[in-house]
C-alpha positions as CSV (number, residue, x, y, z in Angstrom):
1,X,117.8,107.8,87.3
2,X,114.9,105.3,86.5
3,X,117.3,102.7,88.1
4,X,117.6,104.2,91.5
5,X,113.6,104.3,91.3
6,X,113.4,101.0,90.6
7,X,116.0,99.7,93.7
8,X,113.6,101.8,95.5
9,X,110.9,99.6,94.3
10,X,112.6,96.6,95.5
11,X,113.6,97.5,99.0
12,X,109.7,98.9,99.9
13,X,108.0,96.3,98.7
14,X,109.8,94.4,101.7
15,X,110.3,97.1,104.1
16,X,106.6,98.2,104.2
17,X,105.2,94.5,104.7
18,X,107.5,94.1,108.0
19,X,105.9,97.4,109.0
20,X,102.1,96.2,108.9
21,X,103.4,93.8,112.1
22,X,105.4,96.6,114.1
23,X,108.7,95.7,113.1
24,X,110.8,98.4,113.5
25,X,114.6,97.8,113.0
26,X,117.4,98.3,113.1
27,X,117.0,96.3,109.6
28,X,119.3,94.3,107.3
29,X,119.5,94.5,103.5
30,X,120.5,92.3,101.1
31,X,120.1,92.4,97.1
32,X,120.6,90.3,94.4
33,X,120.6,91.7,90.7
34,X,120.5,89.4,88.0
35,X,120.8,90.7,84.2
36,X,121.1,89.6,80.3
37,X,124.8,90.9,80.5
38,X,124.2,92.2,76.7
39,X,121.3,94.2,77.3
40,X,122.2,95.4,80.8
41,X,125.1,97.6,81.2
42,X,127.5,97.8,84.0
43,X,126.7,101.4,84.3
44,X,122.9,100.0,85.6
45,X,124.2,97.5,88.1
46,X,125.7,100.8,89.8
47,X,122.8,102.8,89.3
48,X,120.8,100.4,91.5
49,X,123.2,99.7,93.9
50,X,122.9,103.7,94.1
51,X,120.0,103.6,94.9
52,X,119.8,101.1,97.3
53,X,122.5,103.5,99.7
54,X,121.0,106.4,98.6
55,X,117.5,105.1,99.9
56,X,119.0,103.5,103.0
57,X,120.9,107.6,104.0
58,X,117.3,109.3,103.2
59,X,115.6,107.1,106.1
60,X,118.4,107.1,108.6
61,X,117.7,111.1,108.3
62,X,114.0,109.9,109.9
63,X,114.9,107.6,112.0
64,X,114.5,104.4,110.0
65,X,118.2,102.2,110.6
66,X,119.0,100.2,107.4
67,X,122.2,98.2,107.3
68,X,123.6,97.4,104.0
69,X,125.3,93.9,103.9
70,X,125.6,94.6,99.5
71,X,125.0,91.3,97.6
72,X,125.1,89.3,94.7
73,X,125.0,90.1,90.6
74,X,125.2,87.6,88.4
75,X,124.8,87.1,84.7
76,X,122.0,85.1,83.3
77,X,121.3,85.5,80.2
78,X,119.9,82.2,79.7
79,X,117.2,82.9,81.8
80,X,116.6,86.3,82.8
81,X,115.4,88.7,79.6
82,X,116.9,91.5,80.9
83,X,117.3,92.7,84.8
84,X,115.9,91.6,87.8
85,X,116.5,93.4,91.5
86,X,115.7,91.5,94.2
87,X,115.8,92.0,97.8
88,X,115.9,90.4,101.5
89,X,115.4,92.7,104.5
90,X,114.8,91.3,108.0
91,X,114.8,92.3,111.6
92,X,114.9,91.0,115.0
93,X,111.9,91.6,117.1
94,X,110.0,90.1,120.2
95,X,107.2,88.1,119.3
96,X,104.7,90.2,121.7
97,X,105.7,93.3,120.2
98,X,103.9,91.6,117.1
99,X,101.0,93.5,115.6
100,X,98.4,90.8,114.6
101,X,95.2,92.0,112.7
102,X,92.2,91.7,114.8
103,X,89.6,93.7,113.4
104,X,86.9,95.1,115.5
105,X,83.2,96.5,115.2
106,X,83.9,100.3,115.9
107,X,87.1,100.7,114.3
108,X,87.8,103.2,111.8
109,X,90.3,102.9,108.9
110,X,93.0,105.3,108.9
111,X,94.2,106.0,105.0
112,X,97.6,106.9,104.2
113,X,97.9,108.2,100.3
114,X,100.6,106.4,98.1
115,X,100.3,109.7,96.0
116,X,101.5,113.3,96.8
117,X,104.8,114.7,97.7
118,X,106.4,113.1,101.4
119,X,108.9,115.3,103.1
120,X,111.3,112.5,102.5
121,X,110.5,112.2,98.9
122,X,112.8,114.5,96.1
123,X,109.1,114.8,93.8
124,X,105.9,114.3,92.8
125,X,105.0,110.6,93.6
126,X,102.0,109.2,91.1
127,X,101.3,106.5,93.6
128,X,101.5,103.5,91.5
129,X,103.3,101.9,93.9
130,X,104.5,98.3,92.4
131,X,101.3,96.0,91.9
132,X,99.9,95.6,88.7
133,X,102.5,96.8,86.8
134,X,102.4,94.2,84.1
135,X,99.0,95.5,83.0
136,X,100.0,98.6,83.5
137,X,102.7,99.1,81.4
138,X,100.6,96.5,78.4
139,X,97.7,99.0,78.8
140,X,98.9,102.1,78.8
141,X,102.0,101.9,76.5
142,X,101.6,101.7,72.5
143,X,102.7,99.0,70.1
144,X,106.1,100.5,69.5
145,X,107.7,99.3,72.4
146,X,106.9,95.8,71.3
147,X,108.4,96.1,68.0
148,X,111.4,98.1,68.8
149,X,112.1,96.5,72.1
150,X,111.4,93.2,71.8
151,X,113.3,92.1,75.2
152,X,110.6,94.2,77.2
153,X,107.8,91.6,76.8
154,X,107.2,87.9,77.0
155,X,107.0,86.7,73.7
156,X,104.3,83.8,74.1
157,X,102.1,86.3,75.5
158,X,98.9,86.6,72.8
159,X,99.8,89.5,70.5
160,X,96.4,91.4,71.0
161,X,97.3,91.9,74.9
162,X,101.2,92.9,74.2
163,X,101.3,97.1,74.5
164,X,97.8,97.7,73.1
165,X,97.8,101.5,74.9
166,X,98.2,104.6,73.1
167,X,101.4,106.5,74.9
168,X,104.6,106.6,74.8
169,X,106.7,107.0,77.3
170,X,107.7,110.9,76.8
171,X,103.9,111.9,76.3
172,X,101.9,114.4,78.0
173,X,98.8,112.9,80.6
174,X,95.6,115.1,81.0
175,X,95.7,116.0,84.5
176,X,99.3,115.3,85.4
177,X,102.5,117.6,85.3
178,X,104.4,114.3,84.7
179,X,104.0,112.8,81.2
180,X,103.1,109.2,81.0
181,X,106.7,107.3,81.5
182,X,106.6,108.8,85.0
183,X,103.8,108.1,86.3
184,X,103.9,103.9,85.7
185,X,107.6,104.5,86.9
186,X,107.4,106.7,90.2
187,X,109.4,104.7,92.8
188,X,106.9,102.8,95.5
189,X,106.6,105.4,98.6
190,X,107.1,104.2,102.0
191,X,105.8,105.0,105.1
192,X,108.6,104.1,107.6
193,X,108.7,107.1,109.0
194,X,105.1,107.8,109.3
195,X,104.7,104.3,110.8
196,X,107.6,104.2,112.9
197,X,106.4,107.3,114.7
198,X,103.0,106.1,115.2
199,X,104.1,102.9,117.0
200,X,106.7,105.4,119.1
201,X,103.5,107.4,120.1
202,X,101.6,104.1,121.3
203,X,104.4,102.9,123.4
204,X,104.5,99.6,120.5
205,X,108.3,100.2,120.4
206,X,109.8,99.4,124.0
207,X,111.7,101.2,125.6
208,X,115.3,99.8,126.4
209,X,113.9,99.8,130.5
210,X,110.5,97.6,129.1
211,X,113.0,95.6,127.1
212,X,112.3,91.5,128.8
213,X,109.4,93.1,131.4
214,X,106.4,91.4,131.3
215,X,104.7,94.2,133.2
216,X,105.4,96.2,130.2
217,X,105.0,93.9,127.8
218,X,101.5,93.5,129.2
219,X,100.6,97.0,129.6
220,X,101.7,97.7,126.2
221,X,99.2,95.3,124.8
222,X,96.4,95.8,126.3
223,X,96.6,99.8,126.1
224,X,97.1,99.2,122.1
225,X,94.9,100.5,119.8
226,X,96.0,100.1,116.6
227,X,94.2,96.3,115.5
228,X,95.6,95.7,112.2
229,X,98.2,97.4,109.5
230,X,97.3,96.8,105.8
231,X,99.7,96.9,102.8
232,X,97.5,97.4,99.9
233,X,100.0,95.2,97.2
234,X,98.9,92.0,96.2
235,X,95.0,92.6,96.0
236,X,94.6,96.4,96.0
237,X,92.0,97.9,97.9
238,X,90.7,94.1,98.7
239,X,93.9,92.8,100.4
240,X,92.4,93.3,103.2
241,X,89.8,90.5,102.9
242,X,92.9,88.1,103.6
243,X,92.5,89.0,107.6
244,X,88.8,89.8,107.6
245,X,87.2,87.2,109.8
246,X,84.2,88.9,111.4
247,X,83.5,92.2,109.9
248,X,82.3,94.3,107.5
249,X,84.6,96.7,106.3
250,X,83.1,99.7,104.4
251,X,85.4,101.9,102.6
252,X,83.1,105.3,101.9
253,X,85.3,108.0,101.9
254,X,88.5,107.1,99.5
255,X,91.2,109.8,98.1
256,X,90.2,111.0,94.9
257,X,91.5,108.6,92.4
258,X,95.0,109.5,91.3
259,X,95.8,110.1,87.4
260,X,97.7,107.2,86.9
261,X,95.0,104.7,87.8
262,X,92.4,107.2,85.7
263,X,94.8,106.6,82.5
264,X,95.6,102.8,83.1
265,X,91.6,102.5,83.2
266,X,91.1,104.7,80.1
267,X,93.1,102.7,77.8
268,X,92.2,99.1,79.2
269,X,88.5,99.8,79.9
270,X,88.9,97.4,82.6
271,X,86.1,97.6,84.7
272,X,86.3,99.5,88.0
273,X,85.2,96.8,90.3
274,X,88.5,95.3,89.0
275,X,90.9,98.3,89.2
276,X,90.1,98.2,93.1
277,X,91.3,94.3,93.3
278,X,94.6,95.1,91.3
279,X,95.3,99.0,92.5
280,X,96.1,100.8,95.5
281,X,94.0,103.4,93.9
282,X,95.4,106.4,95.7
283,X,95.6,104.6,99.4
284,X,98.5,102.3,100.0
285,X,98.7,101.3,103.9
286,X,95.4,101.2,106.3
287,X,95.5,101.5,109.9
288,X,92.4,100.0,111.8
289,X,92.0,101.3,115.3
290,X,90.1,102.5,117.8
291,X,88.8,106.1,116.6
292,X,90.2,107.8,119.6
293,X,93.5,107.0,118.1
294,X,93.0,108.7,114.2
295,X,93.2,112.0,114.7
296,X,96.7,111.8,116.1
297,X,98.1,109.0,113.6
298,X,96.5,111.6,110.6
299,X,98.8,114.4,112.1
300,X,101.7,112.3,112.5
301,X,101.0,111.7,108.5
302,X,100.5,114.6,107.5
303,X,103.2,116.0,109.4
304,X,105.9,113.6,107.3
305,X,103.9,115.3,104.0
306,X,101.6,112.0,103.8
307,X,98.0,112.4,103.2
308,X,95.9,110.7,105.3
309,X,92.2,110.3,106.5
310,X,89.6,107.9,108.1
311,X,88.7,106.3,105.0
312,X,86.2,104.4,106.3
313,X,84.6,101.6,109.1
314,X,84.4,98.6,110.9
315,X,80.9,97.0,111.4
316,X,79.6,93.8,113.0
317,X,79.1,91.1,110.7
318,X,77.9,87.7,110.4
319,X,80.8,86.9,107.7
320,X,83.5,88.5,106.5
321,X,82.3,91.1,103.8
322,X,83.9,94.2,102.0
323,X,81.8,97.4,100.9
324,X,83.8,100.1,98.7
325,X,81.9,103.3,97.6
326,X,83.7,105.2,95.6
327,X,83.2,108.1,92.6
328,X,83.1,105.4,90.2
329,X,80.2,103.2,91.9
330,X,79.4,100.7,94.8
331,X,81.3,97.5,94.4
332,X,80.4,94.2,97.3
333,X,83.6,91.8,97.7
């Protein structure tokens, strides 16, 4: 079901930002749907709610506790056009178990892929993740869906940006087993497990012996060399930049760009130096560390059936500066 997908969405988007600063459960979930009761069957509501438990059973299998509190749904058809799944996850941690993002001259840049197929994952994954979408689904998708499904769209958008692709939903991508409906909606992968084992092999995840000793505590930090998780949402491949105080990163060995961001740049001709401010473009968490420490976090990746490599490097810098070089050209943020 699309629906599941999309309560998978919801729950990621929050789940892999607490990640980025070590949290590491046990979590709690809540979710509030809100729907156009006439557009917006019953049937959905318990789709998503699905999903949400069907999610939360997949981690616990690696190791990633999620309690399910349930939620609200509520009918507002005044105001909402037709659904919208929102969620609230928190955890309790101690504040020096917190991952800040210090970036360092010398670190490397370990890339996990938001593409591929993870162990925990029941197929292929186009890596579009949950950024962007707006444009994507306007650029890619065809002028029927505005004039047969009126409700998908705001209607005080400008009529030459409403659905100006060429696909439909069902059609057939060069380069891509899943036809074009699929690859804007593959739910948003996360990489709980991946990064829950990587802070158990750094000791970031006390021990319930460590638990309130500062000798610990201490050691902990100082042996630590992971300096900074990065969720590439909001701001793509330059979301960084919002933590960069002193460096010069330089991102010179990217995955190949998946088919999704290929086709969402085919039919909007939007310039590549802006598909890398809006996209993941095939690499949806970072890890900056010391590069004594990639090797290890790329098996622990790959062993979860994540793709991952150093993707690129820290330098010294006067100011705070951001160098990708990718297939497509070299682009200076």
């Amino acid at each position: 079901s699309v629906w599941k997908g999309i309560a998978q969405d919801s729950i990621v988007m929050n789940l892999d930002d607490l990640l980025c600063v070590g949290a590491a459960g046990p979590f709690i979930f809540s979710s509030v749907i809100n729907r156009n009761k006439n557009l917006i069957p019953g049937e959905v509501l318990q789709q998503i709610i699905e999903g949400n438990q069907l999610f939360f059973d997949e981690m616990k299998k690696h190791g990633v506790e999620i309690g399910y509190l349930g939620g609200e749904t509520a009918d507002m058809g005044d105001v909402i056009r037709t659904v919208s799944v929102d969620s609230t996850i928190a955890c309790r941690m101690k504040r020096s178990n917190v991952i800040e993002i210090n970036l360092q001259p010398g670190d490397v840049i370990v890339g996990l892929a938001s593409y591929g197929k993870a162990i925990y994952e029941t197929e292929y994954n186009s890596g579009i993740g949950s950024n962007g979408l707006t444009a994507a689904r306007h650029d890619v998708l065809s002028k029927f869906y505005a004039e047969e499904y009126p409700e998908s769209f705001d209607t005080d958008l400008p009529h030459k940006i409403v659905f100006t692709g060429s696909k439909r939903l069902t059609d057939t991508v060069e380069g891509s087993e899943l036809n074009a409906g699929k690859l804007l909606l593959s739910p948003t992968r996360t990489f709980a497990p991946v990064i829950l084992e990587v802070l158990k092999k750094y000791s970031l995840l006390p021990s319930p012996l460590e638990r309130g000793s500062e000798v610990g505590e201490d050691k902990q930090r100082s042996e630590n060399p992971i300096h900074g998780i990065v969720h590439n949402s909001g701001g793509g491949q330059k979301k960084v930049m919002h933590f960069n105080k002193s460096v010069h990163v330089i991102k010179d060995n990217l995955f190949p760009t998946p088919t999704v961001f290929k086709l969402i740049q085919q039919e909007s001709k939007t310039p590549w130096s802006e598909m890398y401010q809006v996209f993941n473009m095939g690499t949806r968490m970072e890890i900056y560390c010391k590069a004594e420490a990639a090797d290890e976090i790329i098996s622990i990746s790959k062993s979860f059936g994540v793709e991952a490599q150093i993707i690129g490097r820290c330098e010294a810098s006067a100011q705070p500066k951001l160098t990708i070089e990718s297939e497509f050209g070299k682009f200076e943020y």
